[in-house]
C-alpha positions as CSV (number, residue, x, y, z in Angstrom):
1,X,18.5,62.9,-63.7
2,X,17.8,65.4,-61.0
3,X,14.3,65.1,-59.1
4,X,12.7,68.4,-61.4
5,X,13.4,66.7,-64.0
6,X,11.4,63.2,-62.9
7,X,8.5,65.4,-61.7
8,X,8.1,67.3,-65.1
9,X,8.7,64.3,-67.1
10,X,5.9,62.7,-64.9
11,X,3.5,65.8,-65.4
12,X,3.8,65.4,-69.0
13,X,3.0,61.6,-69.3
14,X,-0.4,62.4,-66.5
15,X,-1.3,65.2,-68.9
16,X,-1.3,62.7,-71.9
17,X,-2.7,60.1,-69.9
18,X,-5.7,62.1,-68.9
19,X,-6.2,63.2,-72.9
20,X,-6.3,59.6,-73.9
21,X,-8.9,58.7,-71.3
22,X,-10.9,61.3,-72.1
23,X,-11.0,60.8,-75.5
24,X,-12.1,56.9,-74.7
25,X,-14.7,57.9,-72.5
26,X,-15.8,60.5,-75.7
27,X,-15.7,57.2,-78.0
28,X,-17.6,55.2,-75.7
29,X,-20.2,57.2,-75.3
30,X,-20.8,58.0,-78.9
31,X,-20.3,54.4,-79.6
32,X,-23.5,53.5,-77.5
33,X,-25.2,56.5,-78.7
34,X,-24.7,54.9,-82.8
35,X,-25.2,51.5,-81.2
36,X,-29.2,52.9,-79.6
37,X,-30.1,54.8,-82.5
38,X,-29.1,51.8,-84.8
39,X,-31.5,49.4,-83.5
40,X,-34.0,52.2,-83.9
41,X,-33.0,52.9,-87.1
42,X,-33.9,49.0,-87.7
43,X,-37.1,48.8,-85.9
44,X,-38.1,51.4,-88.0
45,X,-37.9,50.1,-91.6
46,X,-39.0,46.6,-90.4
47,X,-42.0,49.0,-89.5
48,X,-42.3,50.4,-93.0
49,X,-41.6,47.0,-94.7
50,X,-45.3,45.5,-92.4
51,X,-47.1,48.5,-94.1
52,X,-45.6,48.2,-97.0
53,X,-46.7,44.3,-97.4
54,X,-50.0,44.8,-96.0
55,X,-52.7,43.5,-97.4
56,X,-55.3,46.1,-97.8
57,X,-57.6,43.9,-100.4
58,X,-57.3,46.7,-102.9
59,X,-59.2,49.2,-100.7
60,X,-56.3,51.4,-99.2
61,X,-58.7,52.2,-96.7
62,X,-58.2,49.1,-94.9
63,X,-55.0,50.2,-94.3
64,X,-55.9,53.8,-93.1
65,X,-58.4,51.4,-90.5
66,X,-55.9,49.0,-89.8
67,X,-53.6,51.6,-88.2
68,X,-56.1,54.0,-86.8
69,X,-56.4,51.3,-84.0
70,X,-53.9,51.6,-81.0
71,X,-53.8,48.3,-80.7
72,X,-52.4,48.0,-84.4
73,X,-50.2,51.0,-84.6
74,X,-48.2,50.8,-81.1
75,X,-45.3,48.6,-81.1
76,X,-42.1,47.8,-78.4
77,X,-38.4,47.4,-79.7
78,X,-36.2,45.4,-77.7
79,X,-32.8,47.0,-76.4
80,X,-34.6,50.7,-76.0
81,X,-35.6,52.2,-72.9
82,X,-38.7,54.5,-73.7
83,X,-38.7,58.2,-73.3
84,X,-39.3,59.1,-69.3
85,X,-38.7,55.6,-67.9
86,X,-36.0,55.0,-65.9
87,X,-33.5,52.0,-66.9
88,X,-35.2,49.5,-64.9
89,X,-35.7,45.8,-65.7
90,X,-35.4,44.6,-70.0
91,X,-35.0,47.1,-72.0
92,X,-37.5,48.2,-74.5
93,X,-38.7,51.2,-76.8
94,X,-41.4,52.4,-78.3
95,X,-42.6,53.0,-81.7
96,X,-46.0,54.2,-83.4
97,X,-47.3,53.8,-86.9
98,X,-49.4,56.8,-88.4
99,X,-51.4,56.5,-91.3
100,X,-52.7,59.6,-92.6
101,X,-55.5,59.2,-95.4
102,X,-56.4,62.2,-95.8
103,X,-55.3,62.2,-99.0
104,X,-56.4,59.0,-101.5
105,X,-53.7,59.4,-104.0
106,X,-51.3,60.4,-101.6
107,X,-50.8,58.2,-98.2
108,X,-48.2,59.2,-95.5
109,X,-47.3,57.0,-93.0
110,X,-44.5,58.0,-90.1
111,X,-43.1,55.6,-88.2
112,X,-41.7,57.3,-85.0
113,X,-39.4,55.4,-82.6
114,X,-38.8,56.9,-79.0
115,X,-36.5,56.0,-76.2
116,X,-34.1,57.0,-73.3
117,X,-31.0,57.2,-74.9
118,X,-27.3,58.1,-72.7
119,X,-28.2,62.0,-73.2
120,X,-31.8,62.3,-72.3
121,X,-34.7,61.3,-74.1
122,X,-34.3,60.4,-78.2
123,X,-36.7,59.9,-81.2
124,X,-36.2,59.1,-84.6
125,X,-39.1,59.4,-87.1
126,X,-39.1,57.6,-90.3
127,X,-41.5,59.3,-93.1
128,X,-42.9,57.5,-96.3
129,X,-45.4,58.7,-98.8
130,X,-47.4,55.6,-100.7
131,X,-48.2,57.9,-104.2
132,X,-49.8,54.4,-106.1
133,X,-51.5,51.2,-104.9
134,X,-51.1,48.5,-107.4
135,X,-53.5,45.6,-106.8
């Protein structure tokens, strides 16, 4: 093999190096993306499930007050950084529960989670409508 031939050879393998690492870098990345909004995703619907089983003592206005309070309807999810906080220290999110009453026959509650995620800040909101209360 003559010398050209070694150095073209060895720009073709770089090239196709380069690709491959890119692409894992790409995987990596959207890996921890999945991973974050997974653990949201739970956090979320164990969220739902506490107002689901809540017990509202057949007045679904206890509910509607229940939630109204800050101190009820702010939560922190491990493995989350919130929105606009550095990564410093443990890492946690944060999620709110909103009851909206309005409504008697028809109660929404959002649950919205928001963190830092790898590409800026994320959120994830999680909708339900309670149409009947059954005693």
């Amino acid at each position: 093999m003559t010398i050209i031939e070694v150095v073209v050879s060895l720009s073709i393998v770089t090239v196709g190096a380069m690709m491959a690492l890119s692409c894992l870098v790409t995987t990596w990345a959207t890996d921890g993306e999945l991973r974050e909004r997974a653990v949201a995703l739970r956090a979320a619907r164990s969220a739902i499930e506490r107002v689901v089983a809540f017990d509202y003592d057949d007045d679904i206005q206890n509910l509607v007050a229940f939630y109204a309070d800050p101190a009820n309807n702010l939560f922190v999810i491990e493995d989350l950084v919130p929105a606009g906080i550095p990564d410093e220290g443990p890492a946690v999110g944060q999620g709110t529960i909103t009851v909206d009453g309005t409504d008697p026959d028809r109660i929404v509650v959002t649950v919205a989670i928001t963190w830092e995620g790898r590409r800026g800040p994320r959120r994830l909101a999680l909708p339900l409508t309670l149409t009947e209360v059954i005693p």
